[in-house]
C-alpha positions in Angstrom: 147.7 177.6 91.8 150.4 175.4 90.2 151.0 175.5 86.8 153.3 173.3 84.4 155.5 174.3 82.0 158.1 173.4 79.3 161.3 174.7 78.5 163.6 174.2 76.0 167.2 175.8 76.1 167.5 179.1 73.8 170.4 179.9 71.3 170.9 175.6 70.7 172.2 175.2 74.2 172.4 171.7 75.6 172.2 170.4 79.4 173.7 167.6 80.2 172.6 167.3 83.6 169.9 168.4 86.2 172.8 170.2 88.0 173.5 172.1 84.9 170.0 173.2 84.0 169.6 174.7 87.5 172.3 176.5 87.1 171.2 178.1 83.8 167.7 178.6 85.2 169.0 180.2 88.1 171.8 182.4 86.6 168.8 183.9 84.3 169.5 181.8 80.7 167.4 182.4 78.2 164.6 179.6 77.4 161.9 178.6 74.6 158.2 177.9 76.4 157.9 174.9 74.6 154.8 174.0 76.7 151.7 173.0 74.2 149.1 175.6 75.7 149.1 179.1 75.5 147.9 180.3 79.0 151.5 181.2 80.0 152.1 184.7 81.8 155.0 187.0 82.4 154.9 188.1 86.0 157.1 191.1 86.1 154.9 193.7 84.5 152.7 191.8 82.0 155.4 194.0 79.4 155.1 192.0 77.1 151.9 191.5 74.6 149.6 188.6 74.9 150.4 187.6 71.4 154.3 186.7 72.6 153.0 184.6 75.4 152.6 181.5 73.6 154.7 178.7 72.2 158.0 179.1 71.1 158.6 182.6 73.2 161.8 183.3 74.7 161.4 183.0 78.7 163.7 182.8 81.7 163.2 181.7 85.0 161.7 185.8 86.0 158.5 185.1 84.0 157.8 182.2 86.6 155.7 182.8 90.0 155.9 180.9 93.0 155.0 177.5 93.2 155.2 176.8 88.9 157.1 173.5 88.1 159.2 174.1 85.2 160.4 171.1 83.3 163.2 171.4 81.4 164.4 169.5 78.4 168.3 168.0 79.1 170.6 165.7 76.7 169.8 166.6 73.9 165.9 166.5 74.4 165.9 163.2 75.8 165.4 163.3 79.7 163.5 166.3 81.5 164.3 167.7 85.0 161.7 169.5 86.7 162.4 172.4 89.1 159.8 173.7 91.5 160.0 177.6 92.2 160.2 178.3 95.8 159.7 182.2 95.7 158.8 184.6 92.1 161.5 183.9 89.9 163.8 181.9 92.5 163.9 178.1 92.3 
């Protein structure tokens, strides 16, 4: 099943373009789910609690599963580009 989610780069990073973002996704950057539900789920080892896996927890792109289209927030929160993970934690 497909699910859509939200990111926001961590730590006051800023994309400037899709090529960028991919890059942080794919070299493991840290993110902020940003997404306005709170279904989200870690895949790895369901580590972390329940109570983390809401807004405005840190993420990266190993807490995504196949098939999830992440949507990430470049210049300066204005544009989004949207990624589409092709295998767990791969996009």
């Amino acid at each position: 099943m497909t699910e859509y989610h939200t990111l926001t780069p961590a730590y006051g990073r800023d994309y400037t373009s899709k090529a960028s973002a991919k890059e942080g996704l794919r070299s493991g950057q840290d993110f902020i789910y940003a997404s306005p539900t709170a279904n989200y789920r870690f895949n790895a080892s369901e580590s972390l609690p329940s109570m983390l896996a809401c807004r405005g927890a840190y993420c990266s792109i190993r807490d995504f599963r196949k098939g999830d289209v992440l949507h990430v927030r470049i210049e300066r929160h204005r544009s989004i580009a949207s990624f589409t993970l092709k295998e767990d934690g791969k996009i």
